[in-house]
C-alpha positions as CSV (number, residue, x, y, z in Angstrom):
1,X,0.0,0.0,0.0
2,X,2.6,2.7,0.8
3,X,4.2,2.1,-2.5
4,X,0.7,3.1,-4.4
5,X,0.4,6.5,-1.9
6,X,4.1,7.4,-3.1
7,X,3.4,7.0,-7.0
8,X,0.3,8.9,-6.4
9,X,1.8,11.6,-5.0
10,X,4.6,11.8,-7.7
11,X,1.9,11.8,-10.2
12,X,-0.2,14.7,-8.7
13,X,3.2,16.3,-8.2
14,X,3.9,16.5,-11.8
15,X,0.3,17.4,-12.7
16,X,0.6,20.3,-10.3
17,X,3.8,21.3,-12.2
18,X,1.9,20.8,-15.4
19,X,-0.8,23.6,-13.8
20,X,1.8,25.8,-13.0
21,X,3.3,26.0,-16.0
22,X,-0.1,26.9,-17.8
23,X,-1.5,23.2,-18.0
24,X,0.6,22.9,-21.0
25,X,3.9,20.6,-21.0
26,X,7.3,22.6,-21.0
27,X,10.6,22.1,-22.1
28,X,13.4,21.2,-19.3
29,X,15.5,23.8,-18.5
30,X,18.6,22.6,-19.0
31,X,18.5,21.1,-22.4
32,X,22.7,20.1,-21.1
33,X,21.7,17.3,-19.4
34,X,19.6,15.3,-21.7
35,X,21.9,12.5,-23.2
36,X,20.3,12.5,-26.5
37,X,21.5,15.9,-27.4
38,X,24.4,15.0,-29.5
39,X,21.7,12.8,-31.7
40,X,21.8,13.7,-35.1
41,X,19.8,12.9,-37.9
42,X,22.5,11.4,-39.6
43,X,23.1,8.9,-36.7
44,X,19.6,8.0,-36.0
45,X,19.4,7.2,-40.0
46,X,22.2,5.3,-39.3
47,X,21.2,2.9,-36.2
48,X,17.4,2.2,-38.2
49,X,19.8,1.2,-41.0
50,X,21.6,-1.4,-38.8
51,X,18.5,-2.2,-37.3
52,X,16.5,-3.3,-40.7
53,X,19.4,-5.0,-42.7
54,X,19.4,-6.9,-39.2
55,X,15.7,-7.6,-39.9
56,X,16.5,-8.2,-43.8
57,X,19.0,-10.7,-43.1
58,X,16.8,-12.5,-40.6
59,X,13.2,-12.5,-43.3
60,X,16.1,-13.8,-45.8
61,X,17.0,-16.7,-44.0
62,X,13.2,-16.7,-43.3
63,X,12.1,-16.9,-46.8
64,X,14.8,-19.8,-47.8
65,X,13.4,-22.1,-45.1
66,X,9.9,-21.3,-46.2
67,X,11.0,-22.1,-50.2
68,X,12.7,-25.3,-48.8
69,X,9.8,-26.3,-46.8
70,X,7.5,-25.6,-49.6
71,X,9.9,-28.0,-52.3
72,X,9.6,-30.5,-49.8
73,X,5.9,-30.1,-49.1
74,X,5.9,-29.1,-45.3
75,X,4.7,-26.0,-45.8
76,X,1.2,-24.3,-47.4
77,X,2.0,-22.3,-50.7
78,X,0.5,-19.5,-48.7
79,X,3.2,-19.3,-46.6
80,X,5.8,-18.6,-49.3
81,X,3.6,-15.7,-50.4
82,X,3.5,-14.6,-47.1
83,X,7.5,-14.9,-46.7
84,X,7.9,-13.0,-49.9
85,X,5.5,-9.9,-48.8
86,X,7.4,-9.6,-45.6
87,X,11.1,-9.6,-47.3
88,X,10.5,-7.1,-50.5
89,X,8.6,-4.7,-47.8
90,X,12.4,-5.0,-45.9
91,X,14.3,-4.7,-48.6
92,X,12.3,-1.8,-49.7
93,X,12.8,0.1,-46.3
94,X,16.5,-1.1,-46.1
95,X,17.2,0.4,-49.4
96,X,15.0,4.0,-48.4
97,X,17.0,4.0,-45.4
98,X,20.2,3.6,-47.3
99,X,19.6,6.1,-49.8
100,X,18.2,8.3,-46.7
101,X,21.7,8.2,-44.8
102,X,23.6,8.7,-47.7
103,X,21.6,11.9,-48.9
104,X,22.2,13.4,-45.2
105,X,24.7,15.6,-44.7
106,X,27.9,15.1,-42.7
């Protein structure tokens, strides 16, 4: 029980700074501190390029298994179509996302 009465009172605490401040959100005052500052566009287009030709590699892999299991009859036809979809729409965003870091400036 304590532990409810202490997040209650941080929560009313903030909305009481969100009433002071106008009822709107604000900025922090010290934009220093946040650790994200030094994020750039460039480097964010960077890490969701890691990210999906991580994904692209893993729907390739993906899509071989389901064209084996579909030669060897495991697996519904519907499944390969499936497989497919799910690859070209990672290629597609790995390739946007490529194009996207390169056109950014340095």
């Amino acid at each position: 029980m304590p532990i409810r009465c202490r997040l209650r009172r941080e929560i009313s605490s903030n909305h009481l700074d969100l009433v002071r401040a106008g009822g709107r959100p604000t900025l922090a005052p010290n934009a220093g501190s946040i650790h994200t500052a030094a994020m750039s566009l460039k480097n964010a287009a960077f890490l969701a390029l890691i990210g999906t030709l991580l994904l692209t590699i893993l729907l390739t892999v993906d899509f071989i298994k389901t064209v084996s299991g579909v030669l060897n009859d495991v697996v519904a036809a519907m499944e390969l179509l499936r497989s497919l979809v799910y690859l070209l729409a990672s290629l597609s965003m790995t390739v946007f996302l490529y194009v996207f870091n390169r056109a950014q400036s340095r």
